[in-house]
Structures are given as C-alpha cells and as structure tokens.
C-alpha positions, 0 to 999 in steps of 0.5 A: 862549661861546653864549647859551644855554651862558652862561645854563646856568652862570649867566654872561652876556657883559659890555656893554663890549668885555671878554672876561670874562663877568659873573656873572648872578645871576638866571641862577645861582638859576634854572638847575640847575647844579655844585652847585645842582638845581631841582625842582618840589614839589607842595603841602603836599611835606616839603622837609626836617624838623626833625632832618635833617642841615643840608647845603644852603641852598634858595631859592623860585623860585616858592609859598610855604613854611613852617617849623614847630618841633615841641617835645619834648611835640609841640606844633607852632608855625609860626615863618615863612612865605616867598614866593618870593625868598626863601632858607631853611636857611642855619643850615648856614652857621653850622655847624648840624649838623641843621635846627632846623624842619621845611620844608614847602610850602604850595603848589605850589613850584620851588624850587633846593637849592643845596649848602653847599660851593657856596654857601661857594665863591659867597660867596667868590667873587661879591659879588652873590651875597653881597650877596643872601644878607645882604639876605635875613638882615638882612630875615629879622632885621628880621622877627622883631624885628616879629614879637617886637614884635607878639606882645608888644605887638599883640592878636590881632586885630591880629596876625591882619591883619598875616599877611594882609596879609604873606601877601598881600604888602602892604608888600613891593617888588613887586605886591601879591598880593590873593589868597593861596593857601588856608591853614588856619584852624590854621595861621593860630591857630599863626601868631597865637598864639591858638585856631582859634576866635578865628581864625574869630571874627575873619575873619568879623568881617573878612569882614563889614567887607569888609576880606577876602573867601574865600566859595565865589565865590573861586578859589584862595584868599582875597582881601585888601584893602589896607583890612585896614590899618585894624584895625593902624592903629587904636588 
C-alpha cells in the first residue's frame, strides 16, 4: 500500500515489522473517504436546521459553528458554540429521528459530514475513534453542567466574560486564540441570558478596564486578554 493510498482510507503502516496497518485517525477525520465527505462553507452557511432529519454526525476541521433552538412562539436561543475538534449532531446516534437545533457557521468553515451507519461501523470497529467520540461527550457534558451553573449562580456580567474567554479558547488545550472572530452583540445577549444593552454596557466597561479591545484598529474581530479572568474571579 503507497503512502498516499494509505492516508486516503485514513491507514498508515505500523512502525514494528507487521503488515497490518494501524488506523490513523487524525487521517480518518481529515480525508474524505467511504461514508465520510469534507466541504468548505462560508460564514453564517446553514449546515442543518431544526426539523431535518438526523442521519449524520459532523465534525470541525477548521471555524467555528453555532447551534440555536428556535421554540414554538419563535424565540431564538443559542445553546453552543464549537470550535474546531470538535463533533456535532450525535443526537442521530441515540435514535434522534430530527435534529432538535439548527447549525450554523460562524466563520468560514471545513467541516467533514460523517454518515450514522459509518460512524456506528467506526465505533464498533476502531476503539481510537470510539475513545474520541466519548471525550468529546463527556467534555460537551462537563460544559453544560458549567454552563447550568453559571446561569444560575453567575451575573451576567460574569456570564458574558466566560463566553469570551471560551470563544477565545482560554482554558482549553492548545494555544490560546487572543482574537476571535466577530460575533454579534445579539448573539452575544442570546448566549448570556440577557439584552443586547446590557451586552454593550458591559463591553465597553471591558473595553475601558482594557480586558477586551475590538475598535476599528482590530482586523477580524476582537481580542481578548487573559486579564478578562479577573471580572470571574472576583467576588
């Protein structure tokens, strides 16, 4: 088997003398393949909506995405947003006939459609795949623990700092990314919990303590100091 055969079906040889080639599965989520198709979206591209049917599990290769809810009386609420590594639409694999969010870009976006018999065949059949997908659910869980937990217990204020600095990846393995892309003060208000004007309020108090900055001399977006800590650690 070539190299390049290899990396297309997501295998690489073994480094002992064996003939039987490991699965790579950094390979397997960056390479369109059997089941799997990676597409390039442009920001703010309808990935699926609320109501569709359920029949593929979708990971970021690259941007970020956003999942809303929209309820029977048409109020909208932004329930997560996800960067890449990260997975999305796994409801399918507990029997979710129709997604329950909508999925949205919110920058430009590659990201790899992954169809549910293919991933129920990965899952059986390569524990690293399996492995991956679990840290990713029990991460998501974690995150909405803290994310129920903030609502409840944080002010807004408090509450508004956190997305920041999770947007901007505070926290997270990896690099910090000081400079997020540009993200909507309503979007920011449906995220929080609370009104656009109270959103604005408190940037520009963030603005003025030097914690943010995102005037006219910011290209892309806005940046985030790790000092934005202090408005969460202080009580």
């Amino acid at each position: 088997m070539s190299t390049s055969i290899g990396a297309k079906f997501g295998m690489k040889r073994r480094k002992t003398s064996g003939n039987k080639p490991d699965f790579d599965l950094e390979g397997f989520l960056s390479t369109a393949g059997k089941g799997r198709m990676l597409a390039d979206h442009p920001k703010n591209h309808q990935v699926f909506l609320q109501g569709d049917p359920a029949d593929a599990l979708f990971y970021i290769q690259k941007g970020k995405v956003k999942l809303t809810v929209v309820s029977q009386q048409g109020k909208e609420a932004v329930v997560a947003l996800l960067g890449a590594g990260e997975f999305f639409g796994e409801g399918c694999l507990a029997g979710q006939p129709l997604r329950m969010a909508s999925a949205s870009t919110m920058s430009e976006s590659s990201i790899m459609r992954l169809e549910k018999a293919s991933v129920i065949r990965m899952l059986h059949d390569q524990p690293a795949f399996s492995e991956r997908l679990l840290h990713h659910l029990l991460s998501r869980n974690i995150r909405i623990e803290e994310d129920l937990v903030d609502q409840l217990f944080n002010s807004s204020e408090k509450r508004l700092a956190r997305v920041l600095l999770l947007l901007a990846n505070f926290g997270k393995v990896g690099k910090p990314e000081p400079v997020i892309a540009k993200i909507s003060q309503e979007t920011l208000a449906e995220i929080v919990g609370t009104t656009r004007s109270r959103v604005s309020f408190f940037m520009n108090r963030f603005r003025r303590m030097g914690f943010i900055q995102y005037d006219g001399q910011i290209t892309g977006g806005l940046t985030v100091h790790s000092s934005l800590l202090n408005v969460i650690l202080h009580d």
